[in-house]
C-alpha positions as a Markdown table, in Angstrom:
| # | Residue | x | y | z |
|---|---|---|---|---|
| 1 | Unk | -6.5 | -3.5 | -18.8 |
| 2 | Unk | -9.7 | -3.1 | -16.9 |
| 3 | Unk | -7.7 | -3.7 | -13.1 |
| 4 | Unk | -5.6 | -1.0 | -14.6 |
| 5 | Unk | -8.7 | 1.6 | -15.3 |
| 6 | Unk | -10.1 | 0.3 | -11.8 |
| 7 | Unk | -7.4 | 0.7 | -9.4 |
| 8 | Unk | -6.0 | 4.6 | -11.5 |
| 9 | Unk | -10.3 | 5.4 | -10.6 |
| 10 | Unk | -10.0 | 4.0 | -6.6 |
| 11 | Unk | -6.5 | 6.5 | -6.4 |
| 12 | Unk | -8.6 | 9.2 | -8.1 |
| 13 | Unk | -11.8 | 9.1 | -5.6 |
| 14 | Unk | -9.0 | 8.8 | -2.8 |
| 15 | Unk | -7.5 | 11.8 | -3.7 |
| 16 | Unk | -10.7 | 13.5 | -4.4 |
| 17 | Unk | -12.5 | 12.4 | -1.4 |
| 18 | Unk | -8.8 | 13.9 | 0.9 |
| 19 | Unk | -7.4 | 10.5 | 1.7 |
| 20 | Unk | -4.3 | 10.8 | -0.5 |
| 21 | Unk | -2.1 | 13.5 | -0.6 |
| 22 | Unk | 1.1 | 14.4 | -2.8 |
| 23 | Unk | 3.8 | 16.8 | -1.2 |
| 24 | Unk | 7.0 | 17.8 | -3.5 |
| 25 | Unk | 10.1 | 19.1 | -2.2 |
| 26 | Unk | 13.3 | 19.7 | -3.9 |
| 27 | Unk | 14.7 | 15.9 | -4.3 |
| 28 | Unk | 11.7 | 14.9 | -2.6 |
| 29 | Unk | 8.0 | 13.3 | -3.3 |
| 30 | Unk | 5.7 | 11.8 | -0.6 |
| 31 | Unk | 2.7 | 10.3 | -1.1 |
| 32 | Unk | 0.6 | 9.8 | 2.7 |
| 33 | Unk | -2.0 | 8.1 | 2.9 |
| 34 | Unk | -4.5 | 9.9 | 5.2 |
| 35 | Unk | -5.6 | 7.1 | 7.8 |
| 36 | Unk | -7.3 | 9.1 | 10.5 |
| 37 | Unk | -9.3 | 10.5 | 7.8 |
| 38 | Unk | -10.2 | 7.0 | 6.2 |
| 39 | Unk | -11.4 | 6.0 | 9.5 |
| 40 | Unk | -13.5 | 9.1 | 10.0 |
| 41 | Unk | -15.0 | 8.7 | 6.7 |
| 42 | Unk | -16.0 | 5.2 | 6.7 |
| 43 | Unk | -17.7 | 5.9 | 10.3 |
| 44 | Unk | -19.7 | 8.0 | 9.4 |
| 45 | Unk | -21.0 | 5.9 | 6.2 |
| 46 | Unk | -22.1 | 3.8 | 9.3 |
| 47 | Unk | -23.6 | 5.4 | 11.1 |
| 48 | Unk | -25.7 | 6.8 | 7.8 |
| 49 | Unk | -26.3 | 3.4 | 7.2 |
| 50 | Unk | -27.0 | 2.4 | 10.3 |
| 51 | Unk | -29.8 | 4.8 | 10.3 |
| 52 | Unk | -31.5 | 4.2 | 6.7 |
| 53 | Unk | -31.4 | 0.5 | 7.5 |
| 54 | Unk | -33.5 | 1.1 | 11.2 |
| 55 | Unk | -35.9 | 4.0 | 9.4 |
| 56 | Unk | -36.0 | 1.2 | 6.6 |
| 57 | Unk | -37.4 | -1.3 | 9.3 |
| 58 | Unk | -39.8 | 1.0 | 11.1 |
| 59 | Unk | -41.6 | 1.8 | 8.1 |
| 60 | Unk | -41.5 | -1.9 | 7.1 |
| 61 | Unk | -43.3 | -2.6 | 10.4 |
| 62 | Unk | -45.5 | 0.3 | 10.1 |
| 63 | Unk | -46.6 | -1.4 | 6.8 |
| 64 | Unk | -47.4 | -4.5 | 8.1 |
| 65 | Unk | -49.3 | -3.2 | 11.0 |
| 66 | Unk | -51.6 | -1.8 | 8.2 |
């Protein structure tokens, strides 16, 4: 039961966040899956966290200097 609640809450976010979209036409559904956008996204969560980590260090060292 709890997979089920996890993976109806990752399809949630993913729609939220733009990754997932639904299009309807008569006799039709389609579900895409927004790749590009995937990629995009989880670049820049790298490059965020890229940068908290190095400010993280240079006030570490900073610190330790004192």
């Amino acid at each position: 039961m709890k997979i089920v609640l996890v993976a109806i809450a990752v399809v949630l976010i993913a729609v939220i966040l733009g990754w997932v979209s639904v299009n309807r036409s008569p006799g039709k559904t389609e579900i895409n899956i927004e790749t590009g956008k995937i990629e995009r996204d989880a670049e820049h969560v790298i490059q965020k966290g890229e940068a908290v980590l190095e400010n993280a260090t240079q006030k570490g060292k900073t610190l330790l200097k004192k």
